[in-house]
C-alpha positions in Angstrom: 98.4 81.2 82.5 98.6 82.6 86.3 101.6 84.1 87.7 102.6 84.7 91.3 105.1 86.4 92.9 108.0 84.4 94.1 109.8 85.2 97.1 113.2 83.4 98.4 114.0 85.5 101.5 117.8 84.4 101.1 118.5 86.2 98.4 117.6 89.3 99.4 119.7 92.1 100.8 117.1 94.5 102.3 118.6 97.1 99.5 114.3 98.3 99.6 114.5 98.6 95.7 111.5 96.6 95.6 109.7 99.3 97.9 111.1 102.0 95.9 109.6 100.9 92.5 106.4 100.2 94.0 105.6 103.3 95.9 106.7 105.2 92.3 104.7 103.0 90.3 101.7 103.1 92.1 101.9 106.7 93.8 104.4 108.6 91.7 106.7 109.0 94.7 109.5 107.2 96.0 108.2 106.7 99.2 108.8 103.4 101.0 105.5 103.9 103.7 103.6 104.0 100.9 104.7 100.7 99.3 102.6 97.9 99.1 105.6 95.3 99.4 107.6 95.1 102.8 110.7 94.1 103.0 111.0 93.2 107.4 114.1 93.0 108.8 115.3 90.7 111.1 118.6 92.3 112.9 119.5 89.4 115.1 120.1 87.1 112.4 120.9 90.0 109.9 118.4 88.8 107.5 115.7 90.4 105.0 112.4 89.0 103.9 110.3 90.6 101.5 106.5 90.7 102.4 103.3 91.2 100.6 99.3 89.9 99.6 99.9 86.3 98.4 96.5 86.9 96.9 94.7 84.2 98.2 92.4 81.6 96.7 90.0 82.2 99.4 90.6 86.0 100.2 89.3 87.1 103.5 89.7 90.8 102.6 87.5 90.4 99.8 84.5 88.3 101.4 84.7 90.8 104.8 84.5 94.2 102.4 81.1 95.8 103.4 80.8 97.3 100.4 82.3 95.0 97.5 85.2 97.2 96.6 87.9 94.4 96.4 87.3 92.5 93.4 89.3 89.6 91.4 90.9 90.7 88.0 90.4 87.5 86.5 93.4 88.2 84.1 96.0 88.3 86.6 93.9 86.6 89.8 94.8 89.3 91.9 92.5 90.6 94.7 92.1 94.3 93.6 91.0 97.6 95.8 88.8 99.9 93.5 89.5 103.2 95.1 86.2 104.5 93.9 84.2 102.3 95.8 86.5 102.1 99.0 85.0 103.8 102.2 88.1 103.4 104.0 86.4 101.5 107.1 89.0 98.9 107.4 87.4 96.1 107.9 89.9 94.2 105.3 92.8 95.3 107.0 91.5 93.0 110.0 90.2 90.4 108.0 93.3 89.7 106.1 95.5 87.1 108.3 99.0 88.4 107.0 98.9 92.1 107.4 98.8 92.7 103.6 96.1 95.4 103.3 97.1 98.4 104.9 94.8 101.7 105.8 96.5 104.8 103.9 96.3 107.7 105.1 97.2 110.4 102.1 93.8 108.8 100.4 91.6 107.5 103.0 91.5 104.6 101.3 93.2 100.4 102.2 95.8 99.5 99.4 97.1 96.5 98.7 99.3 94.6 96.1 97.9 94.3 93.0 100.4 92.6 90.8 100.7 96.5 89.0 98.1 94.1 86.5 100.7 91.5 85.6 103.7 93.5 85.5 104.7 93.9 89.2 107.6 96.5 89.5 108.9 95.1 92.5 110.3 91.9 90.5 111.6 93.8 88.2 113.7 96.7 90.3 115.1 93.6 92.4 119.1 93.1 91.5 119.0 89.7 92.9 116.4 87.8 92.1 114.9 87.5 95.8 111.5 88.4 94.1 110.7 87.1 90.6 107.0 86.7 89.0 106.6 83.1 88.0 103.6 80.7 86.7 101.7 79.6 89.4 103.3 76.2 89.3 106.7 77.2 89.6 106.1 79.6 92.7 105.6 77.0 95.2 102.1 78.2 96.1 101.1 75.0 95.9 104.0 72.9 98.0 103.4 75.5 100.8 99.5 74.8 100.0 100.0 70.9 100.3 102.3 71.6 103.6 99.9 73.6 105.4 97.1 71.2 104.6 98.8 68.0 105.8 96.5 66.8 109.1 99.1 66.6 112.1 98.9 63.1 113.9 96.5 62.9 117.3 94.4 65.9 118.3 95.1 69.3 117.4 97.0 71.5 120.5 95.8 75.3 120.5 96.9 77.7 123.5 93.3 78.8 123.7 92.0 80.4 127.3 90.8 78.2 129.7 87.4 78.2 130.0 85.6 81.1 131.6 82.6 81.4 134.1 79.9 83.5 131.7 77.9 86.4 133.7 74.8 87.0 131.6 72.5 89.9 132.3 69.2 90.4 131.9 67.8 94.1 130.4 65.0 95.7 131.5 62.6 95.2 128.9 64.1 91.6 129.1 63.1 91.3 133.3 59.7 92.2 132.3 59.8 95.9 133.0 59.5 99.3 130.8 
């Protein structure tokens, strides 16, 4: 059976314990920059919400890698970055929607969350519960899935440019010459 980390934002009181256990797990240093959970913080409304890869069905990261080094590790469905294979060019980092897969520097190399293979420390070091792993059922992956699939009534409203007049130019070799 699938888990998934579960994340309920109101419980959480930005204590970074989650960051802390998963910079030491996965580097050996407690080093919050180098976590690959992120707890934002929102001052106005003095709130906390930890952040990181929901390791999607469809995973952008993984299809836009150049070189095939994020793969699935079927027994814990996460979306894993093989270090060896990594060339560091990024291209996931842009690819991925959410900001989840981040360029390190120390290593050259993207890293991402990868569920520390089924035992994710940052569920564990949390003292309130704001981030607990769960079977996929019980995560609400697939509420927020149903949600975001629902078809809003009438046409669809985007706050895309207005259209543009297109100046195309023609080469050289295209002109007929050299």
């Amino acid at each position: 059976m699938l888990k998934a980390l579960s994340i309920e934002p109101e419980k959480c009181t930005g204590c970074l314990q989650c960051e802390m256990a998963c910079s030491y797990e996965n580097t050996g240093a407690f080093n919050p920059a180098r976590s690959r959970i992120k707890v934002f913080t929102f001052h106005e409304q003095g709130s906390f919400t930890p952040y990181t890869c929901t390791q999607c069905e469809e995973a952008w990261c993984m299809h836009a890698c150049p070189v095939e080094a994020i793969v699935v590790d079927l027994a814990t469905g996460a979306k894993n970055v093989l270090a060896d294979v990594c060339v560091g060019c990024k291209v996931c980092t842009i690819a991925c929607p959410f900001g989840t897969v981040n360029y390190e520097e120390q290593t050259g190399k993207v890293m991402k969350c990868d569920l520390c293979g089924g035992d994710p420390w940052c569920a564990k070091a949390c003292p309130t519960g704001a981030i607990t792993y769960v079977p996929v059922e019980s995560s609400g992956y697939e509420r927020m899935r149903a949600w975001a699939q629902q078809a809003p009534e009438g046409p669809a409203r985007t706050n895309a440019p207005a259209d543009k007049q297109l100046n195309v130019y023609m080469t050289g070799s295209q002109q007929g010459g050299h």
